[in-house]
C-alpha positions in Angstrom: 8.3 6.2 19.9 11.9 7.7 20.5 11.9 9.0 16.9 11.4 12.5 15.7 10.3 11.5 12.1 8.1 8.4 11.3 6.4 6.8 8.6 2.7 7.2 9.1 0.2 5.1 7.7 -2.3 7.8 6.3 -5.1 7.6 3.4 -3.5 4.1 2.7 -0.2 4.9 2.4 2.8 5.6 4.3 3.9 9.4 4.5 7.3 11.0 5.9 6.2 13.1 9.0 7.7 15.0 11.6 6.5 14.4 15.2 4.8 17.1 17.1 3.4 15.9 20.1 2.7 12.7 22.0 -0.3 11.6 24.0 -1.2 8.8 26.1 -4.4 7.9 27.1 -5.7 5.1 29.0 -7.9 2.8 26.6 -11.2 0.7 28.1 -8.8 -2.4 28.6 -7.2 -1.4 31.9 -3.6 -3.3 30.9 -3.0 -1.0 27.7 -2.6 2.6 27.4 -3.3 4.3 23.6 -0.6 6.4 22.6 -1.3 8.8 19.3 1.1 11.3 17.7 0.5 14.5 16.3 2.6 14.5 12.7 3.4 17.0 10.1 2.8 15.1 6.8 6.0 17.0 5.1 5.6 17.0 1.5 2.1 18.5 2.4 2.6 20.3 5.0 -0.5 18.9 6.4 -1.3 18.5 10.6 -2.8 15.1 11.6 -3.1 12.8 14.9 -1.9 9.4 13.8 -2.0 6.0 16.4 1.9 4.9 17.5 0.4 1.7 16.3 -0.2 3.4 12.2 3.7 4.6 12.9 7.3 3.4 11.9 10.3 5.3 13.2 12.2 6.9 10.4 16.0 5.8 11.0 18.9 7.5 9.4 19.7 3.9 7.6 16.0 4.1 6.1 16.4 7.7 4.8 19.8 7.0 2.9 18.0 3.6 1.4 15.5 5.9 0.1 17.4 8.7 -1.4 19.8 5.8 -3.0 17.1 4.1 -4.8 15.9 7.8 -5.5 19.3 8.4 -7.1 19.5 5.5 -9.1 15.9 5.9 -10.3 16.8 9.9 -11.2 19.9 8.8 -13.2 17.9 6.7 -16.0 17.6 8.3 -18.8 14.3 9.0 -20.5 14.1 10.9 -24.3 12.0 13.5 -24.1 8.8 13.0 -26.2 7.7 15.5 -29.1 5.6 18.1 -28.2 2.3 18.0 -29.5 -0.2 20.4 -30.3 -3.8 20.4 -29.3 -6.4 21.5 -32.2 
């Protein structure tokens, strides 16, 4: 994992997260080592120790995919709806 943000696969979704820390550590299976990251989820500011394997790296050409379609989702126009008041 060369990337300093991922995507995490956490509560069943995937979350933005900043990388904290990495850690290998030799599973029972002699041939494979487990790596896990510690992640900041960052819209929650939450701490968490994710498996590389539950990770995507988070490139530049991912980020600007998401804040187009973010855009073009932002600039439809919705009417606002009439307040209502509660008896």
């Amino acid at each position: 994992m060369d990337g300093k943000y991922v995507l995490c696969n956490w509560k069943d979704q995937l979350w933005p997260a900043k990388v904290l820390d990495r850690s290998e550590s030799p599973s029972e299976s002699k041939r494979k080592n487990t790596s896990s990251l510690e992640v900041e989820i960052l819209s929650l500011d939450e701490k968490i120790t994710v498996e590389s394997t539950d990770t995507k790296v988070l490139s530049k050409s991912a980020v600007e995919a998401i804040m187009s379609s973010l855009a073009v989702q932002s600039e439809v126009i919705i009417a606002p709806r009439e307040e209502t008041a509660y008896e």
